[in-house]
C-alpha positions as CSV (number, residue, x, y, z in Angstrom):
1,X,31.6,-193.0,89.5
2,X,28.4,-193.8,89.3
3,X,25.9,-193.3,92.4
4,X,24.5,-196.9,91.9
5,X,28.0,-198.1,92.4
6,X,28.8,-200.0,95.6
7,X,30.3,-198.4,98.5
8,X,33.1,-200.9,98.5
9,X,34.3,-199.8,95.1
10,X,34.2,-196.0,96.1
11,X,36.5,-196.7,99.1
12,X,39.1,-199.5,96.7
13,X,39.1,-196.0,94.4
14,X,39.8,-193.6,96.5
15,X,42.3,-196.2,98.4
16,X,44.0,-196.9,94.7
17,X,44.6,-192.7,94.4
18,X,45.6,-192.1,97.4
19,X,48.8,-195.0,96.8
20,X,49.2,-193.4,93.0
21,X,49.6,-189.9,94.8
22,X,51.9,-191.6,97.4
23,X,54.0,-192.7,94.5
24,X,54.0,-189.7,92.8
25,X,55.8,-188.4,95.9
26,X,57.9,-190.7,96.2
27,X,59.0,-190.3,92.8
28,X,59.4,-186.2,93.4
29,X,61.8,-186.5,96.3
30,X,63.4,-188.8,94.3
31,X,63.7,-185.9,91.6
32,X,64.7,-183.5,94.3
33,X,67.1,-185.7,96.3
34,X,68.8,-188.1,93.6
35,X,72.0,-188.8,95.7
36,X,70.1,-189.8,98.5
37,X,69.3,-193.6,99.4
38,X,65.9,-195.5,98.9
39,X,65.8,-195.3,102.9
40,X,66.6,-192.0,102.8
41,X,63.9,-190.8,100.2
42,X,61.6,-193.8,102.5
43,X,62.5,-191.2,105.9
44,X,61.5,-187.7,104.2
45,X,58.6,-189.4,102.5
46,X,56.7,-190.5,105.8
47,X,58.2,-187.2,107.6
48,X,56.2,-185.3,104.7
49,X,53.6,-187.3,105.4
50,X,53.5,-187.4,108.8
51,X,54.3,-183.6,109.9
52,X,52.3,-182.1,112.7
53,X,51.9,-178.5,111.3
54,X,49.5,-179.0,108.7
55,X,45.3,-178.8,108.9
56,X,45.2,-181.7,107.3
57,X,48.4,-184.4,108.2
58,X,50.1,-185.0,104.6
59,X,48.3,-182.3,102.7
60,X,50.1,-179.6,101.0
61,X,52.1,-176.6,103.0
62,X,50.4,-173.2,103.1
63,X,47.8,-171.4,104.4
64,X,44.5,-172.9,104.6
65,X,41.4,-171.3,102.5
66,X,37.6,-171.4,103.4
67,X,35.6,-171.4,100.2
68,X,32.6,-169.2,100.4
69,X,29.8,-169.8,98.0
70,X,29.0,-166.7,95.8
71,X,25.4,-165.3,96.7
């Protein structure tokens, strides 16, 4: 992206990746779970999603690492 690009287009970008990496989830419980139901794959989608534990809600599981910057 360019800098000179308008801030509406950033956000309808990062708005567009965000539902392709919802989808890509949707498709790898489908992968994990393949005798469960569209409602069912629906339910542990927005439970991933939506869990309380992690730093940041519907990131990834594990611990959370501060990057330094090298001297």
């Amino acid at each position: 992206m360019e800098p000179s690009e308008p801030p509406i287009r950033n956000v309808r970008t990062a708005a567009d990746l965000m539902e392709a990496g919802f989808a890509l989830m949707r498709q790898n419980l489908r992968r994990r779970h393949p005798a469960d139901s569209e409602a069912e794959i629906e339910a542990r989608f927005r439970a991933w999603k939506f869990r309380e534990e992690d730093p940041i809600p519907g990131d990834v599981s594990g611990p959370v690492r501060v990057r330094r910057p090298t001297p």
